[in-house]
N, C-alpha and C positions, 0 to 999 in steps of 0.2 A: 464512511459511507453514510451516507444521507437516503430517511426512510420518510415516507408522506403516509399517511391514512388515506384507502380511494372512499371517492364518494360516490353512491347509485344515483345520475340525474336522468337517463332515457329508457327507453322502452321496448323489450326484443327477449329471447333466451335458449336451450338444446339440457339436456337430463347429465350430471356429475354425481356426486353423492356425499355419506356421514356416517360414523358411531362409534365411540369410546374415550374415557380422558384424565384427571387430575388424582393422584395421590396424594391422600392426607398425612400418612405418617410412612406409609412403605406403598410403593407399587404394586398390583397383583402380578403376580409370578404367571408364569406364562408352562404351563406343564410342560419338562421335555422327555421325548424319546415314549414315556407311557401311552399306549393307547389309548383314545378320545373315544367316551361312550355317547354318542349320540341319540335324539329320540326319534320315534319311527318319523316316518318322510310325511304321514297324515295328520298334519294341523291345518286344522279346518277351518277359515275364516268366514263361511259362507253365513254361519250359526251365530256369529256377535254380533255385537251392538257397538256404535260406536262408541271408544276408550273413553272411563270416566276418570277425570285426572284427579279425584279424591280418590276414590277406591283407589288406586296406583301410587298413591303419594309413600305409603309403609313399605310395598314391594320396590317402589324405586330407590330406597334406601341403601340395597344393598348395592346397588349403579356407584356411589356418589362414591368408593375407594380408589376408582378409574375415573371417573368421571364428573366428577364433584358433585355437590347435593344438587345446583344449578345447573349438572350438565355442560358446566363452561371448563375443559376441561383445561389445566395447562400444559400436562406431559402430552407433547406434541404423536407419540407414537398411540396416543388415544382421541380420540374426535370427539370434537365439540357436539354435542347433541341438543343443544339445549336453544330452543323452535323448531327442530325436527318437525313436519308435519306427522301426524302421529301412523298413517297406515302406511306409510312407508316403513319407517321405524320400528314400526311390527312385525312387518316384512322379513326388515333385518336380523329382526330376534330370531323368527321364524328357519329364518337359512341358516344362521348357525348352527341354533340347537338341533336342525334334521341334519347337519354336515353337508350342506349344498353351498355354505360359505366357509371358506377354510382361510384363506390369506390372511396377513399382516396378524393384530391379536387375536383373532377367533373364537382360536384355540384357550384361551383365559376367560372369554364368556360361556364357553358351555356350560362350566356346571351351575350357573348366575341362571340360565334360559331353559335348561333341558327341561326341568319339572313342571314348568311354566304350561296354564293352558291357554287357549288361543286368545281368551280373552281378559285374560291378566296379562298377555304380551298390551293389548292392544291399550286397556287400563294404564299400563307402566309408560309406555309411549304418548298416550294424551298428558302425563304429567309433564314432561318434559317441551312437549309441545308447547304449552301455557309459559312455560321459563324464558326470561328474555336472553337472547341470544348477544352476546361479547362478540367484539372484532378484535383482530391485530393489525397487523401496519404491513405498505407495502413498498416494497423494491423499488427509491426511484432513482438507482446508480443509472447513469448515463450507458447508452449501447454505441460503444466506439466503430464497433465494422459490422458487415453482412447487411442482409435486406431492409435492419431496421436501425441502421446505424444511424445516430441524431435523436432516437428517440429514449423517453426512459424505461426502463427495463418492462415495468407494471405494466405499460402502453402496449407492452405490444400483447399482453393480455387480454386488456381494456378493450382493443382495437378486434380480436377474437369473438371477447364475449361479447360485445355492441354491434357485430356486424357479420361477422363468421370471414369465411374468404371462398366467396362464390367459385371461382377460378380453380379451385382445389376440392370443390366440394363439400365446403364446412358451413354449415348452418350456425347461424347466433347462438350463442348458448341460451342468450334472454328470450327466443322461443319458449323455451320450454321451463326455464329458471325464472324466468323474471328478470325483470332491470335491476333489482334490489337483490336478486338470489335469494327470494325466501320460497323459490319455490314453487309446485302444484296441487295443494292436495286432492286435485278430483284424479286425475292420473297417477297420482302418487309419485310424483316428481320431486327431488329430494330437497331442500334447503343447502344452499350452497355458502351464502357467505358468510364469511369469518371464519371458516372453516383453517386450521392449520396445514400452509403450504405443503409441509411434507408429507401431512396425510392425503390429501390432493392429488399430489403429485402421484403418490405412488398406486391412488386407484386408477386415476387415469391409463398410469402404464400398463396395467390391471387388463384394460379395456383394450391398449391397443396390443398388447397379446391377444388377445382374440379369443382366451381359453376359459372354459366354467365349469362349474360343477352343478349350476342350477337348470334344474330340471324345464322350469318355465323361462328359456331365454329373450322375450320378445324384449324386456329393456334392456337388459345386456347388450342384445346386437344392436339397439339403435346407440349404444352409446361407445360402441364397439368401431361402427364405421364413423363415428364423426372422429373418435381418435385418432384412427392409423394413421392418417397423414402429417398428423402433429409432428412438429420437429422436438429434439431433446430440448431447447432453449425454449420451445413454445408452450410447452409444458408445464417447465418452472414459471414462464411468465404466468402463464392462466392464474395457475395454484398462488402466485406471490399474489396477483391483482384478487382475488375472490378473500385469500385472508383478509385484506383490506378494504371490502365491498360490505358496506352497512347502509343502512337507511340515513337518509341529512336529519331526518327528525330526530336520531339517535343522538347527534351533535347539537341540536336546541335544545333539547331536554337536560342534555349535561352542563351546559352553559350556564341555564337557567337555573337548576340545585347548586351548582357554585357560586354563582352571585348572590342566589338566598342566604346559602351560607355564610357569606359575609355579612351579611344583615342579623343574622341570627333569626332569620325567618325559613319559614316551610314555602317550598317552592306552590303557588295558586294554577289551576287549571280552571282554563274557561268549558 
């Protein structure tokens, strides 16, 4: 099977999401069957300031077991975090440690968030905000039958996130993502690409179940109805195409320090 890198060239996007990732020497263990002490539902963000990504650099320490010190993680059942925009990101701390976020690992961040206050969420999340965000590589095995037969698998992702499918009622993702998936931070719109497929995949499914535990659902439902109509196959595409979805500048920059490095020189910036 043959795998391509996609590249972001247009401009359009709709709200997906991120958090958790790479194990240094062991995984964090994931509690079972024990009961999850969560903290009360009142984290107040009204009172911070926005996250100062030095004050967060110590507390995000204890992230980097899942998640790597860069937030780039590689165990796939942990999400890349790393250009998270930071009030999202907060967000997320936020709902796990009240137990208003329960799915996939959660349950492994609470005792990491529960103590945390609103604005050492917010601290720990501009740290990683600053961190440059990793891509992976996408799907381009050929689609032999059904609606998108002829095309490669990614595309029909690609073809989602760049344009939605008016006819069914799917808005672009690049609405609200960006062309590049990095993102809104005024809405708090999450950082999408590079994101690992399978974690992707499985918030999406997340969304087109329909079910939450958070109290404030206004993003949830928008991200709720662009799902349900997704097929199983459209899914995976999305999630394969966004792992693969980075900036082209990310590709000159790298080009650039390897050719230096054959010169035995330091890559110049104009």
């Amino acid at each position: 099977m043959r795998h391509a890198r996609v590249l972001a060239v247009t401009v359009f996007a709709v709200p997906l999401l991120a958090a958790v990732a790479i194990a240094q020497t062991s995984v964090t263990p994931i509690p079972d069957n024990a009961p999850v002490q969560t903290a009360s539902l009142e984290i107040d963000f009204s009172r911070t300031h926005w996250g100062d990504a030095e004050a967060g650099t110590a507390k995000a320490a204890a992230c980097a077991a899942c998640h790597s010190a860069d937030g780039n993680s590689s165990v796939e059942m942990y999400p890349r975090i790393a250009g998270q925009n930071e009030r999202y990101a907060a967000r997320q701390m936020a709902l796990i440690a009240n137990g208003q976020r329960r799915t996939g690992a959660a349950a492994a961040m609470v005792p990491f968030v529960q103590d945390l206050t609103a604005q050492e969420m917010r601290d720990i999340a501009a740290y990683f905000a600053t961190q440059k965000s990793g891509a992976g590589i996408a799907d381009d095995s050929p689609v032999a039958e059904g609606p998108y037969a002829g095309m490669k698998f990614f595309e029909i992702g690609q073809k989602l996130y760049r344009a939605g499918d008016a006819e069914r009622g799917i808005p672009a993702c690049m609405a609200c993502h960006g062309p590049t998936g990095a993102g809104n931070p005024g809405p708090a719109y999450p950082h999408v690409s590079g994101q690992h497929a399978s974690y992707t995949a499985r918030r999406l499914q997340e969304y087109q179940a329909g079910t939450t535990d958070e109290i404030d659902t206004a993003h949830f439902q928008i991200m709720a109805q662009v799902a349900k109509p997704l097929t199983p196959d459209e899914i995976q595409a999305l999630a394969s195409y966004l792992q693969g979805l980075h900036d082209r500048a990310d590709d000159v920059e790298a080009e650039a320090a390897t050719a230096q490095a054959g010169t035995g020189m330091s890559p110049q910036r104009s």
